[in-house]
C-alpha positions in Angstrom: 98.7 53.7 -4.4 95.9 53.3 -6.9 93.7 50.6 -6.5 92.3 48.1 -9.5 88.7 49.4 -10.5 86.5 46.4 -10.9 83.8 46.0 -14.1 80.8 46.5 -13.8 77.5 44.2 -14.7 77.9 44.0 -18.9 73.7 44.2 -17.8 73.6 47.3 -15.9 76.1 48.6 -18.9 73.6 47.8 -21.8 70.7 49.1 -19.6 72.4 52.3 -19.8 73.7 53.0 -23.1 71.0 54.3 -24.6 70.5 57.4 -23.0 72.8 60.0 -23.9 73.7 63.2 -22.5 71.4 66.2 -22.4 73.9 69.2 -22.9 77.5 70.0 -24.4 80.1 70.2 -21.9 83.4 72.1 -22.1 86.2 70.8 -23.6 89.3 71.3 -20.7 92.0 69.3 -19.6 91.5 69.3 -15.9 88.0 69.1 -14.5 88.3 69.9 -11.3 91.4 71.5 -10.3 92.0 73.3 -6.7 94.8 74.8 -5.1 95.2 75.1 -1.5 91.2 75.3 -1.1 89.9 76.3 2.1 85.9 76.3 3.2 84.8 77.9 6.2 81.1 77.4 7.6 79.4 80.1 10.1 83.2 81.4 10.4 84.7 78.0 11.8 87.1 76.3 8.9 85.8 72.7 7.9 87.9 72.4 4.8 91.7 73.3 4.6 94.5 73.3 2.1 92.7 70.7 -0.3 95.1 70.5 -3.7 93.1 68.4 -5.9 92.9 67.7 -9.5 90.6 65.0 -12.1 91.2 64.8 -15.2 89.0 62.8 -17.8 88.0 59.2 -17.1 89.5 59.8 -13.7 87.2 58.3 -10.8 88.5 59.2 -7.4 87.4 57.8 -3.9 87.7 59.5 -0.2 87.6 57.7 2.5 87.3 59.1 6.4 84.7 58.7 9.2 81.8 61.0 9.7 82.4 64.9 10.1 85.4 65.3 8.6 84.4 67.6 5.8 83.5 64.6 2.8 80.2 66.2 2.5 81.3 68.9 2.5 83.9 68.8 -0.3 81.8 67.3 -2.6 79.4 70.2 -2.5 82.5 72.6 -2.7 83.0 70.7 -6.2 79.1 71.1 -7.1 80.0 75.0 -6.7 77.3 75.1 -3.9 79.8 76.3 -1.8 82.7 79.6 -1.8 85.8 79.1 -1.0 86.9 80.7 1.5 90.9 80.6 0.7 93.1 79.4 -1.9 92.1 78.8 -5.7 89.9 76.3 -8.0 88.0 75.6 -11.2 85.1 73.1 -11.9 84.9 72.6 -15.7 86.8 75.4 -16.4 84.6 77.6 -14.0 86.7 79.9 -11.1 85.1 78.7 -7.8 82.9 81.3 -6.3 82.4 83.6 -9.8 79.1 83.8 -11.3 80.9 81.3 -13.8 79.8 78.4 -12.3 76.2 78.8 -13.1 76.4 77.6 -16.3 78.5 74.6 -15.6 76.4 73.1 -12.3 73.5 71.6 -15.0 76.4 69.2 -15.7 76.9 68.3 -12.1 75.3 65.5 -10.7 75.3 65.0 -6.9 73.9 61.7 -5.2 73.1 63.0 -1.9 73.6 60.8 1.0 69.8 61.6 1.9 67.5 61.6 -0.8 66.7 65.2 -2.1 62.9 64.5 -4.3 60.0 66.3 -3.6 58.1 64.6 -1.8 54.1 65.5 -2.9 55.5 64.2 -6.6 55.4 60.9 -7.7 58.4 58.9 -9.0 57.5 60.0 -12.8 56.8 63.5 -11.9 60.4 64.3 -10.1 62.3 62.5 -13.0 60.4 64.6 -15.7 60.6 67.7 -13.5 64.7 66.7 -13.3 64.9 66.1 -17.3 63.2 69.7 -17.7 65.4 71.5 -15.2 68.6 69.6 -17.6 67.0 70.3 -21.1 66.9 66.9 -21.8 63.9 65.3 -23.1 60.8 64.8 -20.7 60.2 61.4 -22.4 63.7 60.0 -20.9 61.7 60.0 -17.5 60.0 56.6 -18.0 63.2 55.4 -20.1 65.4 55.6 -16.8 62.3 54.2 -14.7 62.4 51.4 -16.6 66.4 51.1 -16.3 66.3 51.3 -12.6 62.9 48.7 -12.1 60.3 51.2 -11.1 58.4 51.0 -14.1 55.6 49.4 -11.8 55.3 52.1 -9.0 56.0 55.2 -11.3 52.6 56.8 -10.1 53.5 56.4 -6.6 54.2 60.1 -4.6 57.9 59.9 -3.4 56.4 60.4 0.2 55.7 57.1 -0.1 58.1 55.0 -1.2 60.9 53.5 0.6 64.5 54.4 0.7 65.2 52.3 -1.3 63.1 53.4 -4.4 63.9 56.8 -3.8 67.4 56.1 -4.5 66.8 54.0 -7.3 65.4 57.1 -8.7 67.9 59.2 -7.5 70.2 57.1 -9.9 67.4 57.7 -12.5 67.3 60.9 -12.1 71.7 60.7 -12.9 70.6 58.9 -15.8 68.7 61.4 -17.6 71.3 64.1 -16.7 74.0 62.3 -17.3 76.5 64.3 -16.0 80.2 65.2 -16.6 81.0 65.0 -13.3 79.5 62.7 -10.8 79.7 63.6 -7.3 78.4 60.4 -5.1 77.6 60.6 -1.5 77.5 57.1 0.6 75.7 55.8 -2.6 75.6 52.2 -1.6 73.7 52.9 1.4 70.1 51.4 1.2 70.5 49.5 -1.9 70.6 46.0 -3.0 73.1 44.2 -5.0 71.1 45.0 -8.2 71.0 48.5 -7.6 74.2 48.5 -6.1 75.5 47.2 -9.9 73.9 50.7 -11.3 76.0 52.8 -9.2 78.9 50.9 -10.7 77.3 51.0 -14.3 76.9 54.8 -13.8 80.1 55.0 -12.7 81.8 53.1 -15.8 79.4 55.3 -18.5 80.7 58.4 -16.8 84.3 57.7 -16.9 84.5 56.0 -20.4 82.6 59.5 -21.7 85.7 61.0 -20.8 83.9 62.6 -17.6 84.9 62.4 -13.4 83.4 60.8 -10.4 84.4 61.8 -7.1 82.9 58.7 -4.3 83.1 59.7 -0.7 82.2 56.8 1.9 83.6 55.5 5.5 83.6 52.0 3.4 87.1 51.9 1.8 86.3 48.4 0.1 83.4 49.8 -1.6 85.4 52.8 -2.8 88.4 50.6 -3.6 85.7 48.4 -5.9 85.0 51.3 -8.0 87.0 54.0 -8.2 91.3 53.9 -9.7 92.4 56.6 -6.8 92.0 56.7 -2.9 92.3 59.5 -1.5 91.6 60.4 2.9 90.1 62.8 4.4 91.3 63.9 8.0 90.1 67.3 9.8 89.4 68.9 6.6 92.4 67.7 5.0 93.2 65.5 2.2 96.1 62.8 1.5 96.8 60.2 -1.2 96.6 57.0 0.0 99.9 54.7 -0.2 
């Protein structure tokens, strides 16, 4: 059964409209679209049989305790992983062809661990970020602002808390702006206020006709945000009634 998606702050939705995306994405009817997927990691299966589809505006959330392969899928839809069996397109890209290359710029992942460098301030890996997306360098401070680090912008990523480095992990989603939003236990570390951007980023993604895939061991939180639940179970994926 689909659950009610809840609105987010009209705040956090103004913060975020002025930044637009950074590339043209293709036009296709499903964005992500597998067929009896399978992954396999050092020759032990971790993913199997996963039939899976999002269409635009879809946001989808998977719930399932740790180790059961929800990391795991959502870097099988960032095309950083093969798959092993079965068949599936991100974007209109085949899984595992050179392909997806030119489709993982419009991929944004929120890692459950934060991925900056760390000898870089704040600043620095958000313009590095808007570089890698050919978007423009001066959207860096823009998102900064959006996410309240305006203040410690100079400050090396090394150290800053978790916190901040999530806050400009979102940033870093902002300048990106992605056509699919991958989101990895993204309520973990924040406060309420940042916890009201994930849900902001969430709402600008889906109302620009893109996806978000949630995965979290919280089903209220993904129930708050997203319009399907989905479970994951030993690699294995079922709607939830």
């Amino acid at each position: 059964m689909a659950s009610t998606q809840t609105s987010s702050s009209p705040d956090s939705l103004t913060r975020l409209e002025s930044l637009h995306p950074a590339h043209e994405t293709p036009d296709v009817e499903r964005l992500i679209e597998f067929d009896q997927v399978g992954v396999s990691l050092g020759g032990l299966p971790v993913l199997r049989g996963i039939d899976l589809e999002a269409a635009p505006g879809d946001s989808l959330g998977v719930s399932g305790p740790n180790g059961v392969g929800k990391t795991t899928l959502l870097r099988l839809i960032a095309t950083l992983l093969p798959p092993a069996s079965g068949s599936g397109s991100v974007l209109g890209a085949p899984l595992g062809t050179p392909r997806t290359l030119s489709i993982r710029p419009m991929i944004g992942l929120l890692s459950h661990r934060p991925s900056l460098i760390p000898e870089l301030t704040l600043a620095e890996n958000l313009r590095h970020a808007a570089r890698l997306a050919g978007a423009e360098v001066e959207k860096a401070e823009k998102a900064l602002r959006v996410v309240g680090l305006d203040a410690v912008a100079s400050r090396r990523a090394a150290a800053s808390s978790f916190g901040m480095l999530r806050r400009t992990e979102v940033a870093r989603l902002l300048i990106t702006a992605p056509r699919i939003l991958l989101l990895d236990e993204p309520f973990t570390g924040l406060d309420l206020e940042a916890q009201e951007l994930i849900g902001a980023l969430v709402a600008k993604t889906t109302e620009a006709a893109g996806a978000v895939v949630m995965v979290s061991h919280d089903s209220g939180q993904l129930a708050s945000h997203t319009n399907r639940l989905l479970s994951m179970s030993l690699g294995r994926l079922d709607q939830k009634s």
